[in-house]
DRENSEZA-955770 format. One record per residue: y, x, z of N, C-alpha, C in turn; residue number from 1; residue in one letter. Coordinates in nm, 2 decimals. Example, Ala and Ser with C-alpha at 12.3 -4.5 7.8 and 13.67 -1.06 7.14 Angstrom:
// DRENSEZA-955770
pt n.Y=-0.57	n.X=1.32	n.Z=0.78	ca.Y=-0.45	ca.X=1.23	ca.Z=0.78	c.Y=-0.33	c.X=1.32	c.Z=0.78	i=1	aa=A $
pt n.Y=-0.22	n.X=1.28	n.Z=0.71	ca.Y=-0.11	ca.X=1.37	ca.Z=0.71	c.Y=0.00	c.X=1.29	c.Z=0.79	i=2	aa=S $
This chain:
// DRENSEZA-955770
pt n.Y=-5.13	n.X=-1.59	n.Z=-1.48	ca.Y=-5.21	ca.X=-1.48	ca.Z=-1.45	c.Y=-5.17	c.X=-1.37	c.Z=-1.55	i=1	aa=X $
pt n.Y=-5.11	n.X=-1.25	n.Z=-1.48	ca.Y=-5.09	ca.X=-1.11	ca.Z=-1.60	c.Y=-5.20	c.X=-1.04	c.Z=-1.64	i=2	aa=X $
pt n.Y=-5.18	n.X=-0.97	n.Z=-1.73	ca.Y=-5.30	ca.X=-0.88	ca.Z=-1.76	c.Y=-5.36	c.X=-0.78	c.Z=-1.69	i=3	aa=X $
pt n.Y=-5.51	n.X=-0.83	n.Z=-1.67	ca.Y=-5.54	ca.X=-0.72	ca.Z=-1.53	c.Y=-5.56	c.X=-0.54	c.Z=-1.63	i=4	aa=X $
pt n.Y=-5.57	n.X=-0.44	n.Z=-1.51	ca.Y=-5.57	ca.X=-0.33	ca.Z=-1.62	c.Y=-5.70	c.X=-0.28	c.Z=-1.67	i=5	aa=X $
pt n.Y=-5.69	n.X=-0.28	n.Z=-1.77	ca.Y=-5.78	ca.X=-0.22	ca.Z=-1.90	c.Y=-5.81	c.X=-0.10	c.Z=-1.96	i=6	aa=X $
pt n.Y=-5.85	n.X=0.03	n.Z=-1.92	ca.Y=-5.87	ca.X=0.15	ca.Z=-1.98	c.Y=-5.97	c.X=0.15	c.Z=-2.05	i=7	aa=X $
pt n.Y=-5.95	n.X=0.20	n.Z=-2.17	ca.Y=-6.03	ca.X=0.28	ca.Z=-2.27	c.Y=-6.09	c.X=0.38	c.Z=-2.23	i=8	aa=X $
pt n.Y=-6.23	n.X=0.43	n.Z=-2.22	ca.Y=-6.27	ca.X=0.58	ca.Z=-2.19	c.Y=-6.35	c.X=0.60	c.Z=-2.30	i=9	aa=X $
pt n.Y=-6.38	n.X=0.55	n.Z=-2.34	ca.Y=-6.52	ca.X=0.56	ca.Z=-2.46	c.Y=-6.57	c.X=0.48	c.Z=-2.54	i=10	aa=X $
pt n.Y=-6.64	n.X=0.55	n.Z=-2.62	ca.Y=-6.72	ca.X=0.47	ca.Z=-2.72	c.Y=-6.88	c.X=0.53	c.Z=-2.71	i=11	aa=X $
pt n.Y=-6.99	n.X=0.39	n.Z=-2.76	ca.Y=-7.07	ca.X=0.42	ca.Z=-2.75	c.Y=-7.16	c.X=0.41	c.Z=-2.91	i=12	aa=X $
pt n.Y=-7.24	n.X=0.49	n.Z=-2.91	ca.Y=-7.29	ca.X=0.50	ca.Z=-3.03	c.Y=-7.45	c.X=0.44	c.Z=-3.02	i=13	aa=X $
pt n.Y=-7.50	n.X=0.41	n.Z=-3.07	ca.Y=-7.67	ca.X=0.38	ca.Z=-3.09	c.Y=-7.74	c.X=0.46	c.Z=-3.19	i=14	aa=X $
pt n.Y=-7.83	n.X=0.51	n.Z=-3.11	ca.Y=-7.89	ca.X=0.63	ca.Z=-3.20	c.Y=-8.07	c.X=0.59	c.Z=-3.16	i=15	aa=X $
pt n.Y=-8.14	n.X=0.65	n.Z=-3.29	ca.Y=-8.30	ca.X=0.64	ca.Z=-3.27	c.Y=-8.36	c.X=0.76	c.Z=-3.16	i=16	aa=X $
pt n.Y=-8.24	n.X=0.85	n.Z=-3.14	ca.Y=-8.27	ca.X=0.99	ca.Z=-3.07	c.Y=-8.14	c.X=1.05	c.Z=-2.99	i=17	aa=X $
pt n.Y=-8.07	n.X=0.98	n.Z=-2.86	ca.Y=-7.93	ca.X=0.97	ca.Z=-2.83	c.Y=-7.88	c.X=1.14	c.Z=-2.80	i=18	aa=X $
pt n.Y=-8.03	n.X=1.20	n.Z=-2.75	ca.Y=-7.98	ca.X=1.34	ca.Z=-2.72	c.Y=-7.99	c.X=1.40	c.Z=-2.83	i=19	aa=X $
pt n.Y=-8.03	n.X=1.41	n.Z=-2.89	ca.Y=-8.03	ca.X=1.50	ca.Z=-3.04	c.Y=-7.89	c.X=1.48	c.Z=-3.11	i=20	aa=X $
pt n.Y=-7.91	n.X=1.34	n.Z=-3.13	ca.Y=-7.73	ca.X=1.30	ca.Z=-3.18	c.Y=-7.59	c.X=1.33	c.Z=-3.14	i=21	aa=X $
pt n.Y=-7.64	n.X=1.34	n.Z=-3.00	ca.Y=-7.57	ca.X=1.40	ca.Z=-2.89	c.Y=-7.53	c.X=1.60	c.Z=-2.91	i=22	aa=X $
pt n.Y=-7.64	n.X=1.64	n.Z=-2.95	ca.Y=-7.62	ca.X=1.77	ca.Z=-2.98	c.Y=-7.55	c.X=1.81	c.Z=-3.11	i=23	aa=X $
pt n.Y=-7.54	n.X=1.74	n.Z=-3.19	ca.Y=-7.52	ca.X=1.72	ca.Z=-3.37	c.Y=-7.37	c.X=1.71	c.Z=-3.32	i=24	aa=X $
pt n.Y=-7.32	n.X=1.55	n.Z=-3.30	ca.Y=-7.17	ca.X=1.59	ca.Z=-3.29	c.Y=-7.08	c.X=1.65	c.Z=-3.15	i=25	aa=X $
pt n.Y=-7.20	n.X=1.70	n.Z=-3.06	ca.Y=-7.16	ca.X=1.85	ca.Z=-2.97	c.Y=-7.07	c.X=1.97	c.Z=-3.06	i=26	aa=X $
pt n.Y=-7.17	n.X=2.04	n.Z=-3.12	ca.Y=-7.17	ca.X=2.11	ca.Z=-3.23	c.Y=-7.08	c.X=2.06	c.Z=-3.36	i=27	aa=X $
pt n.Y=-7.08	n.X=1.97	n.Z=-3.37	ca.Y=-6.92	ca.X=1.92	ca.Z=-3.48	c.Y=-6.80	c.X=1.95	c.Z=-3.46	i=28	aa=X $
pt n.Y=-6.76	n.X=1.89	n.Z=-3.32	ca.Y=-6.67	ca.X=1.84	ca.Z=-3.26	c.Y=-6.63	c.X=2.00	c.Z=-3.15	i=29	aa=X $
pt n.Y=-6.74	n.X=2.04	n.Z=-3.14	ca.Y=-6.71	ca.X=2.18	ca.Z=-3.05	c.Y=-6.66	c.X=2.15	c.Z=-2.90	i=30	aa=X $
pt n.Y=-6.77	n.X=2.00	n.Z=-2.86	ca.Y=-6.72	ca.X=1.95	ca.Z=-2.71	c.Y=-6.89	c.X=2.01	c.Z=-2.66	i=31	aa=X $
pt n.Y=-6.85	n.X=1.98	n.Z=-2.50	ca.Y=-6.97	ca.X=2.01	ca.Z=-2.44	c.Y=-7.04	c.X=1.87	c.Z=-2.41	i=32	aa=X $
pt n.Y=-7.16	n.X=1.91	n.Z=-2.43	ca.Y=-7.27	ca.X=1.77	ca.Z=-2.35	c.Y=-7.24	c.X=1.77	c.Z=-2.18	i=33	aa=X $
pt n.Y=-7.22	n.X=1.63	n.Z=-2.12	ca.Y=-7.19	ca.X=1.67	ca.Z=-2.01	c.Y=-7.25	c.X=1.59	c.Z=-1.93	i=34	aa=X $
pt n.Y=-7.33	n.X=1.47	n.Z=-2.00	ca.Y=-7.48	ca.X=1.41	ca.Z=-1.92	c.Y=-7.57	c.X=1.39	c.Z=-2.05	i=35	aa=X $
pt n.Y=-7.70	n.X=1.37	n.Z=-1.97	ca.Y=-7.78	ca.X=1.37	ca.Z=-2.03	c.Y=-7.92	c.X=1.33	c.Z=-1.99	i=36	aa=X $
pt n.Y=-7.96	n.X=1.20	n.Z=-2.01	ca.Y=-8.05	ca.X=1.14	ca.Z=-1.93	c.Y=-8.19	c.X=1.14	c.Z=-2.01	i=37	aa=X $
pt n.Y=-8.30	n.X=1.17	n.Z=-1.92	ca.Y=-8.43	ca.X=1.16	ca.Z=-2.00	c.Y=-8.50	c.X=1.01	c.Z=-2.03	i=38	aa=X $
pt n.Y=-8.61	n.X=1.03	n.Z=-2.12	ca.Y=-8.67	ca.X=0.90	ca.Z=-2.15	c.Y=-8.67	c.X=0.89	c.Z=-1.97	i=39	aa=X $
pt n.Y=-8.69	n.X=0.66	n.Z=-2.00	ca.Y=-8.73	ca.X=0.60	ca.Z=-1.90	c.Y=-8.88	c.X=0.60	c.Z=-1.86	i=40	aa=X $
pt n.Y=-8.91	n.X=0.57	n.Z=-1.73	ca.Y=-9.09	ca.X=0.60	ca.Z=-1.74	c.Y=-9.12	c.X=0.52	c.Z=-1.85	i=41	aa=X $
pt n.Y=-9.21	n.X=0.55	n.Z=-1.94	ca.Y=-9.31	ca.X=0.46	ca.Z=-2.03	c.Y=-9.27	c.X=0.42	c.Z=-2.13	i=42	aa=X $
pt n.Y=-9.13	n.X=0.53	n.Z=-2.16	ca.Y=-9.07	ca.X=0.50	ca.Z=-2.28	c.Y=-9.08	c.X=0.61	c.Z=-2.39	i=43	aa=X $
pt n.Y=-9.05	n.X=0.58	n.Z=-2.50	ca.Y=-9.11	ca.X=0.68	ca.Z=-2.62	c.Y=-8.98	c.X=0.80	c.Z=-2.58	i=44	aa=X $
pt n.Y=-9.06	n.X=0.94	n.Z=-2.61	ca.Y=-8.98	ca.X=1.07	ca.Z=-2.60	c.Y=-8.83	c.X=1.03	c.Z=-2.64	i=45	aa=X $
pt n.Y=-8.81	n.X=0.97	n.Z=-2.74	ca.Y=-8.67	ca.X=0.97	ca.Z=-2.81	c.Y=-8.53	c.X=0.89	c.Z=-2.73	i=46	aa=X $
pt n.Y=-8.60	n.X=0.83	n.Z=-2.61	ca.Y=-8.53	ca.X=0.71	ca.Z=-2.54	c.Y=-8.45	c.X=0.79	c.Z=-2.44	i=47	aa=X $
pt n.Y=-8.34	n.X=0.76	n.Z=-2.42	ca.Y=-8.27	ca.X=0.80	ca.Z=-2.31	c.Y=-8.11	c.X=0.82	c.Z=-2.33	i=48	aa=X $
pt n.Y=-8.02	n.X=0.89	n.Z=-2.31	ca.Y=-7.89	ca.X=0.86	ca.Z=-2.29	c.Y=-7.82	c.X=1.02	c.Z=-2.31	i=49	aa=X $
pt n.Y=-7.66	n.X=1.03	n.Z=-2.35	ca.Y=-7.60	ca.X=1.17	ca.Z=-2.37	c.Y=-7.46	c.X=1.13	c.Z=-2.40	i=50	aa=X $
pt n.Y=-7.40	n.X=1.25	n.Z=-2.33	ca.Y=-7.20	ca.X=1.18	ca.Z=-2.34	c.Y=-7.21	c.X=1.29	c.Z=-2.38	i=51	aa=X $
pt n.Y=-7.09	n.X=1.30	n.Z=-2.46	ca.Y=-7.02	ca.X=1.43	ca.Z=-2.50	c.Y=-6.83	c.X=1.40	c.Z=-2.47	i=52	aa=X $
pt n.Y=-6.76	n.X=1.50	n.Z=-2.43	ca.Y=-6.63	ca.X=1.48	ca.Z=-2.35	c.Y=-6.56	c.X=1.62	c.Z=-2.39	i=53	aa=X $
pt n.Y=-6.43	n.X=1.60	n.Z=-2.38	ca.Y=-6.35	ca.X=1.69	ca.Z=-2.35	c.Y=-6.35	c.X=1.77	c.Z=-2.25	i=54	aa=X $
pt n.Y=-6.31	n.X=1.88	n.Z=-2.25	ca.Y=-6.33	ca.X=1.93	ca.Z=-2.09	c.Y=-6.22	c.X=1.88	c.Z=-2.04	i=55	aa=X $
pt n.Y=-6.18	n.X=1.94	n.Z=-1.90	ca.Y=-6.08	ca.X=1.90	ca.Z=-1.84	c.Y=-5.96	c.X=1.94	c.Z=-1.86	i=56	aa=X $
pt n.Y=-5.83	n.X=1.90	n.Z=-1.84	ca.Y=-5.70	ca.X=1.94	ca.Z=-1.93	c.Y=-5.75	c.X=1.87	c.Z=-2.07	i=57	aa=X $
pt n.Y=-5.77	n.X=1.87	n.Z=-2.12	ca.Y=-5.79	ca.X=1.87	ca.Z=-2.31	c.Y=-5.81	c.X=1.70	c.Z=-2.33	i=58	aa=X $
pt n.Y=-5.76	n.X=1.65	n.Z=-2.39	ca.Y=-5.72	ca.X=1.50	ca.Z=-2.46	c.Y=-5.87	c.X=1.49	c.Z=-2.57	i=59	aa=X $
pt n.Y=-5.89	n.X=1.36	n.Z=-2.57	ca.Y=-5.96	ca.X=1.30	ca.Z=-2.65	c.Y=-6.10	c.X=1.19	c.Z=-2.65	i=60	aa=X $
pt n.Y=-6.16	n.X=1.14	n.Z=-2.67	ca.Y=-6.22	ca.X=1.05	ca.Z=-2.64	c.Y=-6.35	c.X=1.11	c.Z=-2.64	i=61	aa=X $
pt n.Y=-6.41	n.X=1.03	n.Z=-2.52	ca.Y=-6.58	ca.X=1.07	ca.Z=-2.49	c.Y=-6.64	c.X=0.97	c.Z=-2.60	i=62	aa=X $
pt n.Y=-6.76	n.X=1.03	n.Z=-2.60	ca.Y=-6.88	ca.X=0.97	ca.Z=-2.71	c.Y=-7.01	c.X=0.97	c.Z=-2.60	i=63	aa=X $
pt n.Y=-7.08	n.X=0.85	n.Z=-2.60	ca.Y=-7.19	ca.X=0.85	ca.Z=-2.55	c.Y=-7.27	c.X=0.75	c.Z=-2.71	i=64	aa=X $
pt n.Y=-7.39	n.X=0.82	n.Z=-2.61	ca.Y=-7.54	ca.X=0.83	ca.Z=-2.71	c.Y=-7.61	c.X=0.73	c.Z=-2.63	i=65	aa=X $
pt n.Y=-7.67	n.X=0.60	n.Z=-2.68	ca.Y=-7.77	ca.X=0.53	ca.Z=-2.64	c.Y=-7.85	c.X=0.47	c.Z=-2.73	i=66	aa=X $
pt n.Y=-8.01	n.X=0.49	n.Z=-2.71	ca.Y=-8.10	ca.X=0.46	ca.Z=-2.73	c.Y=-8.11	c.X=0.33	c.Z=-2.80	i=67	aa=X $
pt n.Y=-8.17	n.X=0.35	n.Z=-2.91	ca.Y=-8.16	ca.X=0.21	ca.Z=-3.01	c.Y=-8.31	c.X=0.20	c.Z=-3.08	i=68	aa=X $
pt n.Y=-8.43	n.X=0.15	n.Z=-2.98	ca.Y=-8.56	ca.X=0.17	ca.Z=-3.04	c.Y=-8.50	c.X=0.09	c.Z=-3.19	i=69	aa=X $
pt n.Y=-8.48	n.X=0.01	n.Z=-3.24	ca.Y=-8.45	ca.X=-0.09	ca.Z=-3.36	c.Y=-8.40	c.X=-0.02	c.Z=-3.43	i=70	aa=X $
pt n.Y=-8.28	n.X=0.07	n.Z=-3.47	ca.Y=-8.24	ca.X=0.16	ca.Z=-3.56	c.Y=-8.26	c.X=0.16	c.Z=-3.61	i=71	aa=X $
pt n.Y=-8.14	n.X=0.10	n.Z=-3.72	ca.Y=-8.19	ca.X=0.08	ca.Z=-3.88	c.Y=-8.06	c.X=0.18	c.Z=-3.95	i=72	aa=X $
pt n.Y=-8.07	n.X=0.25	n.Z=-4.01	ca.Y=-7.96	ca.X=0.35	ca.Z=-4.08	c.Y=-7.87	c.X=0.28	c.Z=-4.15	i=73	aa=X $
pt n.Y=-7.75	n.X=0.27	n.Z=-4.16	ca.Y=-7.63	ca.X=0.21	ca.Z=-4.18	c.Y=-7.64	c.X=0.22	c.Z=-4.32	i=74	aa=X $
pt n.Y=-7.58	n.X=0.14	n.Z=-4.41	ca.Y=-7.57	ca.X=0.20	ca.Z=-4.58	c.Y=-7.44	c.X=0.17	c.Z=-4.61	i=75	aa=X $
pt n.Y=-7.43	n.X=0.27	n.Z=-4.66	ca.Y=-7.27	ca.X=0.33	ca.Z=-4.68	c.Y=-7.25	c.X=0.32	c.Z=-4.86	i=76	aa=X $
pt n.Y=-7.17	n.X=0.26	n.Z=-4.95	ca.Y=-7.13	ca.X=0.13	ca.Z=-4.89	c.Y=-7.20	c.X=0.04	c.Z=-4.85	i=77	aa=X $
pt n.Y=-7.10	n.X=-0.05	n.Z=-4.76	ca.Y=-7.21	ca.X=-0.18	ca.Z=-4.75	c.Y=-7.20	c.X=-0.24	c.Z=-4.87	i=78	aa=X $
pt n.Y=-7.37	n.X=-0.33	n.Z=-4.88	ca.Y=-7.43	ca.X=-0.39	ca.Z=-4.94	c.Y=-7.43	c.X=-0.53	c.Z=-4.90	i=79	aa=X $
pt n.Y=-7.47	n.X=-0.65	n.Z=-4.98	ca.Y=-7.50	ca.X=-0.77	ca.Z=-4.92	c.Y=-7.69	c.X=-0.75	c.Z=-4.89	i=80	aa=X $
pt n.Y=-7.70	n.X=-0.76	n.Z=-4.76	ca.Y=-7.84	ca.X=-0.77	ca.Z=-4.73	c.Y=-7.89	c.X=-0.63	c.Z=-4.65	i=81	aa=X $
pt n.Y=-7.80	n.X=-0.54	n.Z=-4.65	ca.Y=-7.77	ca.X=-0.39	ca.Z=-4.60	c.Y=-7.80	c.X=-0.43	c.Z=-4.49	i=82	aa=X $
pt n.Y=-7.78	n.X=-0.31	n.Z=-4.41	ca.Y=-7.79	ca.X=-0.27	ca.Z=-4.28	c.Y=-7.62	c.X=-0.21	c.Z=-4.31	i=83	aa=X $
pt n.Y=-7.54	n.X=-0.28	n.Z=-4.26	ca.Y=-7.41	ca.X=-0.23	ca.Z=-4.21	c.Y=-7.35	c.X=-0.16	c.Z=-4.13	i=84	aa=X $
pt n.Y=-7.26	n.X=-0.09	n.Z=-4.12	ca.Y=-7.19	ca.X=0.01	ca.Z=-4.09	c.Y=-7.16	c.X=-0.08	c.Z=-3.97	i=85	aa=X $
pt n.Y=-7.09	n.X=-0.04	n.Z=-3.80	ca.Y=-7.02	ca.X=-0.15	ca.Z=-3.73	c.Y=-6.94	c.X=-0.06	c.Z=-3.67	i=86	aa=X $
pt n.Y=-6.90	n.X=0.02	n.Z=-3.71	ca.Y=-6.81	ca.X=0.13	ca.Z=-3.65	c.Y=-6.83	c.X=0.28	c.Z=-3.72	i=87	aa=X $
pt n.Y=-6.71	n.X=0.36	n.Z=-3.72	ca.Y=-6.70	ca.X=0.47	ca.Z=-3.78	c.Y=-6.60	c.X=0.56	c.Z=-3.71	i=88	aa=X $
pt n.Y=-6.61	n.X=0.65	n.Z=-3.69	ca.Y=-6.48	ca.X=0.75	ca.Z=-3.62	c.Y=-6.41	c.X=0.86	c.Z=-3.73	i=89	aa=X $
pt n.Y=-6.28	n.X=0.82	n.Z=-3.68	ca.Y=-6.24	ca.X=0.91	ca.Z=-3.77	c.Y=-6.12	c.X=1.07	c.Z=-3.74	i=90	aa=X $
pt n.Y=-6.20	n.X=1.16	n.Z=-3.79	ca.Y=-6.16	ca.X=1.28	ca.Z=-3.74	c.Y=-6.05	c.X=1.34	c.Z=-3.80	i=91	aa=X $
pt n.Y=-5.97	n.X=1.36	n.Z=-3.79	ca.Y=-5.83	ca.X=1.44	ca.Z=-3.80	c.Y=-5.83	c.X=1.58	c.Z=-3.84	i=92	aa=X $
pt n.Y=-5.82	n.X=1.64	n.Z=-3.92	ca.Y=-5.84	ca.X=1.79	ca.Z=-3.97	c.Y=-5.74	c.X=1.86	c.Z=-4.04	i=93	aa=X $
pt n.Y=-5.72	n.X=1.97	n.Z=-4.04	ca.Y=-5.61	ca.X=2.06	ca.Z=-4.08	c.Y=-5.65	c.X=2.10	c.Z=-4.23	i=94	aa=X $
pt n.Y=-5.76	n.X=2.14	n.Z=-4.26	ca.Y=-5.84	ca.X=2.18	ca.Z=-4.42	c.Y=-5.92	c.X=2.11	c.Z=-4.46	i=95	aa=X $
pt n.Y=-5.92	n.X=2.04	n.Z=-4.56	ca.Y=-6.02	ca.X=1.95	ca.Z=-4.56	c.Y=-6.16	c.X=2.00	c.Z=-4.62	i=96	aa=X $
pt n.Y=-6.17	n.X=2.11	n.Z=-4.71	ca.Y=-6.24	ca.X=2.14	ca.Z=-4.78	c.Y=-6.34	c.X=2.22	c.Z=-4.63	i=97	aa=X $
pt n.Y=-6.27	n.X=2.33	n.Z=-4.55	ca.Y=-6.29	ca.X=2.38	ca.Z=-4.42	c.Y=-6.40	c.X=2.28	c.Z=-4.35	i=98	aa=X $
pt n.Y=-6.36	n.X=2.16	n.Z=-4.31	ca.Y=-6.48	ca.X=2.08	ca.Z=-4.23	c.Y=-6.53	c.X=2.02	c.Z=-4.29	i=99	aa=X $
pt n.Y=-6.52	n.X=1.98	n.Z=-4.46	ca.Y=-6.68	ca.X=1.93	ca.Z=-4.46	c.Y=-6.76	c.X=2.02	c.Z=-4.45	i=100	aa=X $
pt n.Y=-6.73	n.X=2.17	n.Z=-4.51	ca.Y=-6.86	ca.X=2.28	ca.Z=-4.51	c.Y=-6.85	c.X=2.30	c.Z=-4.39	i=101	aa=X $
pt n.Y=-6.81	n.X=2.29	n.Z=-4.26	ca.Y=-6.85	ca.X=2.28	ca.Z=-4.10	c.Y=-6.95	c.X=2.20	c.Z=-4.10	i=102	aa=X $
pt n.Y=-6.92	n.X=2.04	n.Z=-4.17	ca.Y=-6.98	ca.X=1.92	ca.Z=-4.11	c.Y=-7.09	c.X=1.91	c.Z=-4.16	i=103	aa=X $
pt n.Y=-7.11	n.X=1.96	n.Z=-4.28	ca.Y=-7.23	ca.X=1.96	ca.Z=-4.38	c.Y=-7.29	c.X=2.10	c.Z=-4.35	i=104	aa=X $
pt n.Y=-7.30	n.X=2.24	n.Z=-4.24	ca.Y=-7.32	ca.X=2.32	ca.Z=-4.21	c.Y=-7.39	c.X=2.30	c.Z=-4.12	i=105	aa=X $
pt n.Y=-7.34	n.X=2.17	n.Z=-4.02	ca.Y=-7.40	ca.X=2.11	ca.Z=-3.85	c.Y=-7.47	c.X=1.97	c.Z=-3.92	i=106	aa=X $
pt n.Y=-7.52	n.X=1.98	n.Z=-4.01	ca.Y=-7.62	ca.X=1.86	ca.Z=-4.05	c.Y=-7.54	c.X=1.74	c.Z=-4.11	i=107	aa=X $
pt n.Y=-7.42	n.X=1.70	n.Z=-4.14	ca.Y=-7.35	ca.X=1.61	ca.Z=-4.21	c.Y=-7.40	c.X=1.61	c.Z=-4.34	i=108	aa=X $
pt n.Y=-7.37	n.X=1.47	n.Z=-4.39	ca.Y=-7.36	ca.X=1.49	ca.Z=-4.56	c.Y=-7.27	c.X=1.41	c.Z=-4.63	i=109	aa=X $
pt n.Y=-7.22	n.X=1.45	n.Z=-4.70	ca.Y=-7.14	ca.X=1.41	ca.Z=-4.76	c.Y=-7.13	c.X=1.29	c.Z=-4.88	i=110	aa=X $
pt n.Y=-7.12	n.X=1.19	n.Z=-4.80	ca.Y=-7.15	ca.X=1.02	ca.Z=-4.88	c.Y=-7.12	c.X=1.06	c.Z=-5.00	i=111	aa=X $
pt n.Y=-7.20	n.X=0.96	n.Z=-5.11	ca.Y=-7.19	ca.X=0.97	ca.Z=-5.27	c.Y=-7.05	c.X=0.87	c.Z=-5.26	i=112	aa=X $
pt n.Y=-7.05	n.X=0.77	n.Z=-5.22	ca.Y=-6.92	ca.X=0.69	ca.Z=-5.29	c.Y=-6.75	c.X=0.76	c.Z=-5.16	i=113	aa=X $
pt n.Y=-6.72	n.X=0.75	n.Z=-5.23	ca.Y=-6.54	ca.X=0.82	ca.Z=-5.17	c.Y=-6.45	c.X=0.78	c.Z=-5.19	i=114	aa=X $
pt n.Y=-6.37	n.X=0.62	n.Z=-5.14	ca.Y=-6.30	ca.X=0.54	ca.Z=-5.18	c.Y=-6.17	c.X=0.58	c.Z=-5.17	i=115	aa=X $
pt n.Y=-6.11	n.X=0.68	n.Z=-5.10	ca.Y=-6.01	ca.X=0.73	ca.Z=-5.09	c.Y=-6.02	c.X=0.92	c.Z=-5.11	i=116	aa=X $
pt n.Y=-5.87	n.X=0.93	n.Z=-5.21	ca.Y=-5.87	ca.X=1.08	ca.Z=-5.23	c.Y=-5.82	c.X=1.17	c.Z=-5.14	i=117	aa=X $
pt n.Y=-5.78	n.X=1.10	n.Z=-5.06	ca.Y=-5.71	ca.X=1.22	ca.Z=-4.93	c.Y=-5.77	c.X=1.21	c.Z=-4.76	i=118	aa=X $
pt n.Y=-5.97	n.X=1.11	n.Z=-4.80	ca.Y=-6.07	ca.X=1.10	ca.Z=-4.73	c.Y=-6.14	c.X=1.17	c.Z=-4.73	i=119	aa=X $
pt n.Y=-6.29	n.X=1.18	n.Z=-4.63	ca.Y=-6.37	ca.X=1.24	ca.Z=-4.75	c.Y=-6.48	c.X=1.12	c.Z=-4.63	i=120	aa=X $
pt n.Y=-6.57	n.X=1.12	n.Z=-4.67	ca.Y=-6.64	ca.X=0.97	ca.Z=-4.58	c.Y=-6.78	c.X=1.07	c.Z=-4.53	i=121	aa=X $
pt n.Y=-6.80	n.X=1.12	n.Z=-4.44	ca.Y=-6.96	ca.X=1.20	ca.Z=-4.42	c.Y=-7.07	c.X=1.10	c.Z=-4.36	i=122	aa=X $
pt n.Y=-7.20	n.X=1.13	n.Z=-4.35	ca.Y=-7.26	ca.X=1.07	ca.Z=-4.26	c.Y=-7.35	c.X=1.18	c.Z=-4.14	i=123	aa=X $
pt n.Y=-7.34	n.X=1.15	n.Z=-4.05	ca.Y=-7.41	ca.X=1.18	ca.Z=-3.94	c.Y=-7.55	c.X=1.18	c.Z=-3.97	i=124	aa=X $
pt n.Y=-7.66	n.X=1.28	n.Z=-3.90	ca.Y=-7.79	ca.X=1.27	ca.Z=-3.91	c.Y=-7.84	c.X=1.11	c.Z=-3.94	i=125	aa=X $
pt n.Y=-7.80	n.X=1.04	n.Z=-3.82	ca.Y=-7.85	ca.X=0.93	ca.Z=-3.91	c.Y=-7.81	c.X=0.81	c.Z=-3.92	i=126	aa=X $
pt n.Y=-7.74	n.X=0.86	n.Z=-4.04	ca.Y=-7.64	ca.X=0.79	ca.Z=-4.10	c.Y=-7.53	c.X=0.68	c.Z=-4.06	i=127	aa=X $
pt n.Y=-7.44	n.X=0.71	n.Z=-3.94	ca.Y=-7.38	ca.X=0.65	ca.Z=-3.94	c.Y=-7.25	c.X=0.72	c.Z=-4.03	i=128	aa=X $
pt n.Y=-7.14	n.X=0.66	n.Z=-4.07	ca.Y=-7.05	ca.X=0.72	ca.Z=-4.14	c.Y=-6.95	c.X=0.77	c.Z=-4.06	i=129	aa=X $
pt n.Y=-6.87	n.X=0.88	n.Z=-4.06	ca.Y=-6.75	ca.X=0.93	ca.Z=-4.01	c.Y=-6.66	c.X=0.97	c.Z=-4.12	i=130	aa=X $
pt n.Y=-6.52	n.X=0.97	n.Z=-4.08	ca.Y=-6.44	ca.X=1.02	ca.Z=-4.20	c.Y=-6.34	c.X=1.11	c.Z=-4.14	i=131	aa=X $
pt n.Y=-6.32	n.X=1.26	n.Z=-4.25	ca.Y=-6.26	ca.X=1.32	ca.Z=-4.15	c.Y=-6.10	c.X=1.32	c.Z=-4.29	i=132	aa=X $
pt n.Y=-5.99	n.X=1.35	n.Z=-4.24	ca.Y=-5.87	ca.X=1.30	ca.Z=-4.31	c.Y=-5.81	c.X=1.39	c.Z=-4.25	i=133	aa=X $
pt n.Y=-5.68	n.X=1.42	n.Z=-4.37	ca.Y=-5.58	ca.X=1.55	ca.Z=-4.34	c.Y=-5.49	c.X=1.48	c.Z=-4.22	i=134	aa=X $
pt n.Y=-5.48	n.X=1.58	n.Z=-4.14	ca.Y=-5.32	ca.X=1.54	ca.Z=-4.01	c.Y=-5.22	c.X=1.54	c.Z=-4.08	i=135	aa=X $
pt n.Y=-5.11	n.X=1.49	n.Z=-4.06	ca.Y=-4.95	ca.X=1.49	ca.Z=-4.08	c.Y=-4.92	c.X=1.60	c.Z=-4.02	i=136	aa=X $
């Protein structure tokens, strides 16, 4: 039996607030929100669903936002006993000094530990880590 086919379209993120999160790396990233679903009946305001995408013509990977009543904020670094990191994206940039003051402008912050010098490690409203790194 060969390999049946397999595309990649996305990743998905878990957020305590998916459309809000959703608007944070809108506004990062300079993509449009392109769904966006409300709380389910009888679920807390925060619950619900949000992609963010390229437009059309334009390369790059969708991000969707779902609902994580449990949400525990990642600790950056990990710790033994932490709430761990399980994924990070990492952003490609031409200035580096340029987008953190973007990313820390659109609500990023800028992790205390920085394990690499030609990284810089930010976190997202809440707190998952991204890293944005000089292009070749």
């Amino acid at each position: 039996m060969g390999q049946p086919s397999l595309n990649f379209t996305s990743v998905s993120v878990a957020a305590p607030d998916p459309r809000k999160l959703a608007e944070f790396y809108s506004e990062l990233l300079g993509l449009p929100i392109t769904s966006s679903e409300p709380p389910h009946p009888g679920a807390p305001p925060e619950d619900g669903w949000a992609q963010i995408r390229p437009p059309k013509g334009k390369s790059g990977p969708t991000l969707n936002f779902e609902y994580e009543p449990g949400h525990v904020r990642p600790v950056w670094p990990s710790v033994e006993g932490g709430q761990q990191l399980q994924t990070h994206l990492d952003l490609a940039v031409d200035d580096m000094q340029a987008a953190v003051s973007w990313a820390e402008g659109v609500g990023a912050v800028l992790a205390d530990f920085q394990p690499q010098d030609h990284v810089r490690v930010m976190l997202d409203p809440v707190g998952h880590p991204f890293c944005l790194f000089l292009q070749s």
